[in-house]
C-alpha positions as CSV (number, residue, x, y, z in Angstrom):
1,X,34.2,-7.6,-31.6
2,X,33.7,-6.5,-35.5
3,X,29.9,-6.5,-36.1
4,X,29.0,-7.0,-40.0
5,X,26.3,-4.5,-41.6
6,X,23.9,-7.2,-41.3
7,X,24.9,-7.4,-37.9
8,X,24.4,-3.8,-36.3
9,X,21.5,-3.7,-38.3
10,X,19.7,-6.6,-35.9
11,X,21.1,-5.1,-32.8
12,X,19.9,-1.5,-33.8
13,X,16.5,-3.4,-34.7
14,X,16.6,-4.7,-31.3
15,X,17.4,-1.7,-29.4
16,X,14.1,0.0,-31.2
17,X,12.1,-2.7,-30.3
18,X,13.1,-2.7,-26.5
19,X,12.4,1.4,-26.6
20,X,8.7,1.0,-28.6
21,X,8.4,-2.0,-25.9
22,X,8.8,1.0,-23.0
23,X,5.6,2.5,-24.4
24,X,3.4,-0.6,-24.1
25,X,2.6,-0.4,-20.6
26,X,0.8,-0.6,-17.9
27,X,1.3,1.6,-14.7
28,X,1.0,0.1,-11.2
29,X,1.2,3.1,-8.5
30,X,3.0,1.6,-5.4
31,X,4.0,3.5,-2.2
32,X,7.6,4.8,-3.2
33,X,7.5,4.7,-7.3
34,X,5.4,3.7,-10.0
35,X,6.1,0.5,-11.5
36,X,5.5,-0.2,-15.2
37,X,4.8,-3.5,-16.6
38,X,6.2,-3.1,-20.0
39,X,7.4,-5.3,-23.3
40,X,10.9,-4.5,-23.1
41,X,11.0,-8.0,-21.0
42,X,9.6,-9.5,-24.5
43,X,12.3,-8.0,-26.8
44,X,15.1,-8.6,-24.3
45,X,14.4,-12.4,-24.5
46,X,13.9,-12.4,-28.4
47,X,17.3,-10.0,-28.5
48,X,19.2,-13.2,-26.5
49,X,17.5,-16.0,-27.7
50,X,17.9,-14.8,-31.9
51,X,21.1,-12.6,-31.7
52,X,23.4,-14.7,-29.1
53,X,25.1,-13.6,-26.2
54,X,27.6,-10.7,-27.9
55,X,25.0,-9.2,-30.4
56,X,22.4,-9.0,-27.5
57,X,24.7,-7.1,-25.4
58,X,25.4,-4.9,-27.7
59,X,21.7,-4.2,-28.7
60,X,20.7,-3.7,-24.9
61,X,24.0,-1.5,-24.5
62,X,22.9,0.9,-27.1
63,X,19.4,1.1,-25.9
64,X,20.8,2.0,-22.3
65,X,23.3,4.4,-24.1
66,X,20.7,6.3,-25.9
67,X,18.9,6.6,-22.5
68,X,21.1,7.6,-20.6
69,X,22.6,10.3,-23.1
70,X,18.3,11.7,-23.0
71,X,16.5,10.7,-25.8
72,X,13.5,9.2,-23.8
73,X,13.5,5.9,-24.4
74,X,12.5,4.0,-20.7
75,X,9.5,3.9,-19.7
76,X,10.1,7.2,-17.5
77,X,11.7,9.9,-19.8
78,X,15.8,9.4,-20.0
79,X,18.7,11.1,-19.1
80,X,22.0,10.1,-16.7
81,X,19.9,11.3,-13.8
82,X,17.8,7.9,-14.4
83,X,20.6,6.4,-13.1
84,X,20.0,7.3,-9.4
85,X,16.0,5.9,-9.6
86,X,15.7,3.1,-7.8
87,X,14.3,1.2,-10.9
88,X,17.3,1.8,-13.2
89,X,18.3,-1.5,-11.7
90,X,16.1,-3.4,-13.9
91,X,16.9,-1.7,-16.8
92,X,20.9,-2.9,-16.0
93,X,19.6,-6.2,-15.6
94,X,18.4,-6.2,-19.3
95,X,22.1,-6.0,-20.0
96,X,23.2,-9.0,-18.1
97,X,20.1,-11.2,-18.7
98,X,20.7,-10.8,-22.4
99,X,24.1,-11.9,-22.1
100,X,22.6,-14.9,-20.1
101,X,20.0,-16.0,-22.0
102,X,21.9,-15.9,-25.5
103,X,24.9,-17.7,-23.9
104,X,23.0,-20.3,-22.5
105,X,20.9,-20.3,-25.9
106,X,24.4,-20.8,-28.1
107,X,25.3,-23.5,-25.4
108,X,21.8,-25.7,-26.2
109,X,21.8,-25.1,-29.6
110,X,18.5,-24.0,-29.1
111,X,15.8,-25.3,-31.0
112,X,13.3,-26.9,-28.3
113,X,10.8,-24.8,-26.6
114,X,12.0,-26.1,-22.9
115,X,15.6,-25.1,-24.1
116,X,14.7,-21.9,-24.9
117,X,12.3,-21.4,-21.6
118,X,15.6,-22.2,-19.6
119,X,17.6,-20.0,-21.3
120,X,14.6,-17.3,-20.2
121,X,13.8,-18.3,-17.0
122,X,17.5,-18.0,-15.8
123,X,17.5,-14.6,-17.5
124,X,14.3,-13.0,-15.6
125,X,16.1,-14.4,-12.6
126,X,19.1,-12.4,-13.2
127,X,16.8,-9.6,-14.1
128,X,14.6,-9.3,-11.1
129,X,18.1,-9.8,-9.0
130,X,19.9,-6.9,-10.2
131,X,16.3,-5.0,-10.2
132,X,15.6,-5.6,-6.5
133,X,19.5,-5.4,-5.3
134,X,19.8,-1.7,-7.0
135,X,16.4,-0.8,-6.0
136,X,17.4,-1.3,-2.4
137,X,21.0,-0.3,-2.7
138,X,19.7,3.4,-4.3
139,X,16.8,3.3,-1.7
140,X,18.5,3.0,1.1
141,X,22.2,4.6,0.4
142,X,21.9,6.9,-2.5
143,X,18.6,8.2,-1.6
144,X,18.2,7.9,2.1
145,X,14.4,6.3,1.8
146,X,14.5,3.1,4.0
147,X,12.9,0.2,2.4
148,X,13.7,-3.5,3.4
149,X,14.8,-5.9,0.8
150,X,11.8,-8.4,1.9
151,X,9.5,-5.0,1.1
152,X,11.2,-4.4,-2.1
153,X,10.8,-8.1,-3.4
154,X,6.8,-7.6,-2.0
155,X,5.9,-5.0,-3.2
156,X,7.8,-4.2,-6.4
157,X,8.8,-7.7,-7.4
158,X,5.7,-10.0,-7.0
159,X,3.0,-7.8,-8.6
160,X,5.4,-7.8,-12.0
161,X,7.4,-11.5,-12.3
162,X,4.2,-13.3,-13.3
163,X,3.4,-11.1,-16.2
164,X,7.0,-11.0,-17.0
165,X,7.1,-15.3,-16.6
166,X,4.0,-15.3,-18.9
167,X,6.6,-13.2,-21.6
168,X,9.0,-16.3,-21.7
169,X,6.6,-18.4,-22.4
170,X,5.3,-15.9,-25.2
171,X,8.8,-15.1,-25.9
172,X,9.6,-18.9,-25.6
173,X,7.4,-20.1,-28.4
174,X,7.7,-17.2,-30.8
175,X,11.4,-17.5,-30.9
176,X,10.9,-21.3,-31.8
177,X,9.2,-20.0,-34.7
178,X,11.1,-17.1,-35.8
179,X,14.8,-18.8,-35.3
180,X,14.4,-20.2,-38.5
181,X,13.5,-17.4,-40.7
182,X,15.8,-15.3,-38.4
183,X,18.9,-17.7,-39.5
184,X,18.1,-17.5,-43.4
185,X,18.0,-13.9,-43.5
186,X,20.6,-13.2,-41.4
187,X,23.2,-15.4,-43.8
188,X,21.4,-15.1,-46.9
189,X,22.9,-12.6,-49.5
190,X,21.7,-9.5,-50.4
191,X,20.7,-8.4,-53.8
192,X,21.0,-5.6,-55.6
């Protein structure tokens, strides 16, 4: 895939946004790790619903990228060791629920709110799946602390999907808004 000026731009846009959104937080101590309930959720949806499936991909891939290579961009620090913490999982799930969204969002043709709020409800499902399947999978085989998959949806899914919900909406009817404007810069010329 050849990516335009115009184009990498966005998706380097994008990739800041999602590592600024790692700073807005809010930490919830549980019994294994802390939790953050961050904006990076926000900035994943507007990366699928205004760049489409490809450019999202590539946005969320460079934000991983830059992680893992130990700039600290998640909400944790950085660094390929973050791959063996048990919440890594929801940062891979960024990745796949951006492809999601903005393939579902090029399918539509997008431009109704309920369109877009499937496109993002699909997308924090995928999310929370890869979150809680690598979250138990490190837990229980990488790491050797036990944790059942009914404990890991419990207590580290249930205290964060409602705020994250909440995002789509927000996400939802901001990208209605922005889709437009998006569009005309994104084709318009540029002048010199």
């Amino acid at each position: 895939m050849e990516l335009k000026t115009k184009e990498l731009t966005t998706c380097a846009l994008f990739a800041a946004l999602i590592a600024v959104g790692a700073f807005i937080k809010i930490d919830i101590p549980l019994p294994i790790y802390t939790m953050h309930f961050t904006l990076q959720w926000l900035f994943v949806l507007l990366a699928g619903f205004l760049l489409g499936a490809k450019r999202a991909t590539v946005s969320i891939g460079v934000y991983l990228l830059i992680g893992l290579m130990g700039v600290p961009v998640f909400a944790s620090g950085g660094g390929p060791a973050y791959i063996l913490r048990p919440t890594f999982g929801f940062l891979l799930g960024f990745l796949f629920a951006a492809f999601a969204i903005g393939w579902i969002t090029e399918r539509m043709r997008a431009n109704k709110s309920y369109q877009y709020g499937i496109a993002g409800i699909v997308g924090l499902v995928i999310y929370y799946g890869f979150g809680v399947l690598y979250f138990y999978f490190i837990n229980n085989f990488v790491n050797y602390t036990p944790v059942s998959l009914g404990a890991v949806v419990v207590d580290y899914c249930l205290i964060t999907i409602l705020p994250d919900a909440l995002l789509v909406v927000a996400a939802t009817l901001m990208a209605k808004k922005i889709r437009a404007v998006f569009k005309y810069i994104s084709t318009s010329k540029l002048v010199a």
